[in-house]
N, C-alpha and C positions, 0 to 999 in steps of 0.2 A: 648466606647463600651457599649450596653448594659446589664446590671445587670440582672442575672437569678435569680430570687427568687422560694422559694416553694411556694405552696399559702396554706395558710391556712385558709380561709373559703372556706364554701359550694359553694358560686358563685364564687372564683377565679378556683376551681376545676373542676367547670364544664366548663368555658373558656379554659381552658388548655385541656378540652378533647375534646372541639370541635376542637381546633387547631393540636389536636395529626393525625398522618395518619392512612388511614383509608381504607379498601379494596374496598371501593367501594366511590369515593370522591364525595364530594358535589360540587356546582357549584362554579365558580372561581367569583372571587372579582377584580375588575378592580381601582386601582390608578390613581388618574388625577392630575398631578401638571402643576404648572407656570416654567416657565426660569425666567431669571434673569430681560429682557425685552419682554412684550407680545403685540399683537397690537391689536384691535377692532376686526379684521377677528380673529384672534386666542381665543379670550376671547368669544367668540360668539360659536365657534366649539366645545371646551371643556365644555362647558355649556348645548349644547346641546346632545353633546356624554352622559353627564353625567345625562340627562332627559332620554335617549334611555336606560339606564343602572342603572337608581333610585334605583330599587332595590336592587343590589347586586355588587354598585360602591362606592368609598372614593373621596370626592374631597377636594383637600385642595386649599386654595385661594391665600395661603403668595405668595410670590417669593422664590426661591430657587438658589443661588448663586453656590451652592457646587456643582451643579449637575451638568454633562458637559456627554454625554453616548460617544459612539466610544473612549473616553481619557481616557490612564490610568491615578487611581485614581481619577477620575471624578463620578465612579460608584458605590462609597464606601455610600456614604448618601441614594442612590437610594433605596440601599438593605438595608440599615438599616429603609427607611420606608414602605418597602415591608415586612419586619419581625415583624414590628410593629406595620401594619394593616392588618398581614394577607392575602395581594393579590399578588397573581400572577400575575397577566395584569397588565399593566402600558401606558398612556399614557400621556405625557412630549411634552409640548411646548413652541418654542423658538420661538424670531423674531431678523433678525440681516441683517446689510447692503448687506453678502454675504450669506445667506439665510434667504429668508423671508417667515414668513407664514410657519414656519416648524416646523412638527408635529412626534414625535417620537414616537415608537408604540412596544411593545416587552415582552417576558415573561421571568417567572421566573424560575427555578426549585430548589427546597428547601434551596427557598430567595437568592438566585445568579444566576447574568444574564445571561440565557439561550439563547437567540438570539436577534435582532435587526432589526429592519425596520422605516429608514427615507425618509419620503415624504412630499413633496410641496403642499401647498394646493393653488389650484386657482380656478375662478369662482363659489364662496362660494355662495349660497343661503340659507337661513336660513327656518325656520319651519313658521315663520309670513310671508312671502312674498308669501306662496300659499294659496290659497284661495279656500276651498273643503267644504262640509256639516262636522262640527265636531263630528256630529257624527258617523262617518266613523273613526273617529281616533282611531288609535290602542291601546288598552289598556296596562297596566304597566304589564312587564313579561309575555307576552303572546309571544309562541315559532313562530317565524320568518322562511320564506322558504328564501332559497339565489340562486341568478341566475347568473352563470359567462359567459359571454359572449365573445367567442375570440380565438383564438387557444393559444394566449400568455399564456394562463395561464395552459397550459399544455406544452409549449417547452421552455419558458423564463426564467432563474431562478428566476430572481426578482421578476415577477410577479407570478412565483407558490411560492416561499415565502410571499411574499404581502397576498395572498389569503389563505397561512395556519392560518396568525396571522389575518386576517382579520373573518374569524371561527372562532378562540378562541374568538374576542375580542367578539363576538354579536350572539354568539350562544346560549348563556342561558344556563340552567343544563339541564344532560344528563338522560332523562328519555327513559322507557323502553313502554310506551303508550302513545299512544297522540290522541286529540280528533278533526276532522279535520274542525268542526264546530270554535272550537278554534282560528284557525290559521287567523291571518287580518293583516299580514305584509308581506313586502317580499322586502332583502338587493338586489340591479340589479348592478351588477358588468361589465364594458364594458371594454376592452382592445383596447385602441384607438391608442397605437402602442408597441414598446417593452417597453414603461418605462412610459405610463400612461393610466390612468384608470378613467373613470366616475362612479363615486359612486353614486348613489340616494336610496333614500327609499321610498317605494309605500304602498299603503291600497290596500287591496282583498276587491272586492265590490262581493259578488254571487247574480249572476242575472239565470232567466228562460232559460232553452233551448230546453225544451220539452222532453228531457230525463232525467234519472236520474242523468245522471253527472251535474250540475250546469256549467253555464257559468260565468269564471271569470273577470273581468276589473280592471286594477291596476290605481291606482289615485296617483299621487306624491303628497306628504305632508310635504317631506324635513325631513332633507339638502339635498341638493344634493353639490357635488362639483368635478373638478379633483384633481386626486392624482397624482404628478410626482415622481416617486421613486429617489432619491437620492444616498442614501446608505443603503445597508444590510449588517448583520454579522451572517452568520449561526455558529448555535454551534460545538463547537469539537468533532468530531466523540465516541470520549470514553466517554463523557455527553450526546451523544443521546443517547447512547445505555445503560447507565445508566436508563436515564428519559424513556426510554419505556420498561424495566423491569414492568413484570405483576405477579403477587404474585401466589403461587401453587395453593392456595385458588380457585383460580379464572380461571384456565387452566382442561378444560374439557377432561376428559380420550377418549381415542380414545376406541370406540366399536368394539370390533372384530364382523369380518361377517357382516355390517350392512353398508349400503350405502343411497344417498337419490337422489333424481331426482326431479328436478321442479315440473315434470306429474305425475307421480306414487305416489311421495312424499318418505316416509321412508320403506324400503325391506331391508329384510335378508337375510343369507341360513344357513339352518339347516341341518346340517350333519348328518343322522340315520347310525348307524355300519350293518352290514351283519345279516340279519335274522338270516340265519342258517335253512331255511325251510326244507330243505330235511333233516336233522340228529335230529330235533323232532320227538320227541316216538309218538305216534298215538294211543287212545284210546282202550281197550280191543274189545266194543262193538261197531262199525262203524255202519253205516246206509247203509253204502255199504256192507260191507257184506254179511249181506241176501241177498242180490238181488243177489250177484254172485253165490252164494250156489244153489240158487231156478234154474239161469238160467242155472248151469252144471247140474242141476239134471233133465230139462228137455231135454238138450241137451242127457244125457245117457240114458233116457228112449224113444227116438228117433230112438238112435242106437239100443237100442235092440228090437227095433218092426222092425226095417231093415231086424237084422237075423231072425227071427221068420218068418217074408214073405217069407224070401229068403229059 
């Protein structure tokens, strides 16, 4: 097991509080390990996943024997090095006579395994085999668009699991602006029947189009490969609903009276109580007044030039 210590200097202290949770989390960290046997296509994929994800990825190179995922107790070393570096993500690959080329893909939730996705990888293309102007190449942590392509990935289970863990693993941290000059990548997702999927990764080339929207041209730059899904393990109903607990902090109060609309945007309605107009007192001196006084008093002087003729 591992030993919990306190730390006592300055720099264990601040490690421990970047580790502590936090209301608002930072970007996840993605683990890459070996199996036990790996073979050239796999050694090639995980190298490169872990170039796509430089920033804010762990690769270790050993082999790992203990680690065996879907087995019980196979999953015991996994999370001890997921607690050990910190990541969530994990990507784990194996080569073996009754799966080859297989790539395991899955997260964590507070360093015990959250869920599971096993897939095949075949017709591997690597990032050297395309041949584009380099500098079009996307730069380190710059946020990615994703394009799923396919009805599978909205009726299939495997593949709308495939494609939740395929978000976490390459989406970057969760910002609240983004600047769209930025943007020079984009993950292309195809569902090429219920249990596989063509992965590539493209460059945003912005060209002229005489308007202001720019016209864009996507350049493959690699990998590209298929994924055959194998196996999945979605989590236990009472661990999602744990893992998607949102802190009070963070749960915006509902506004009375207040509604919003695409077009109009944000409207109210404001309730005013009953005047009470008629049962206000009315100044001594009115402006009206006079005028009534003047017109009864020429109305009676009217009348008596009546009797007077008469």
């Amino acid at each position: 097991m591992l030993q919990i210590k306190t730390p006592k200097t300055g720099r264990g202290k601040r490690e421990v509080k970047k580790r502590a949770p936090k209301l608002v989390e930072t970007g996840k960290k993605t683990l890459i390990l070996h199996g036990t046997k790996t073979s050239n296509v796999l050694n090639a994929i995980l190298t490169e996943i872990y170039h796509l994800k430089k920033d804010n990825s762990i690769k270790y190179s050993r082999k790992n024997d203990n680690i065996r995922p879907f087995e019980s107790g196979g999953e015991t070393s996994l999370e001890f090095f997921s607690l050990k570096t910190d990541c969530s993500l994990f990507v784990y690959g194996s080569h073996s006579k009754k799966r080859p080329n297989n790539l395991v893909m899955g997260r964590t939730y507070d360093h015990h395994i959250y869920d599971l996705v096993e897939v095949g990888v075949e017709n591997f293309k690597s990032m050297e085999s395309f041949s584009y102007d380099r500098k079009l190449a996307p730069q380190i942590g710059s946020k990615p668009f994703f394009a799923f392509i396919g009805e599978g990935f909205e009726n299939v289970e495997e593949l709308k699991h495939l494609k939740e863990v395929l978000l976490d693993l390459f989406h970057g941290e969760v910002i609240s602006n983004l600047n769209l000059a930025g943007l020079d990548r984009v993950y292309v997702c195809t569902a090429l029947s219920s249990n596989r999927v063509f992965f590539s990764h493209c460059a945003l080339r912005l060209k002229k189009s005489g308007t202001i929207v720019p016209r864009i041209e996507l350049i493959e730059v690699g990998p590209s490969m298929d994924l055959v899904v194998r196996r999945h393990r979605l989590p236990d109903e009472s661990l999602r609903k744990e893992a998607m607990k949102t802190a009070p902090e963070l749960t915006k109060k509902k506004e009375k009276n207040v509604s919003r609309d695409p077009i109009q945007g944000k409207y109210g309605k404001i309730y005013i109580p009953d005047q009470k107009v008629g049962a206000t007192a009315l100044p001594n001196k009115a402006k009206g007044v006079k005028r009534e006084r003047r017109e009864a008093k020429m109305k009676g002087g009217e009348a008596k030039k009546q009797k007077q003729d008469s």
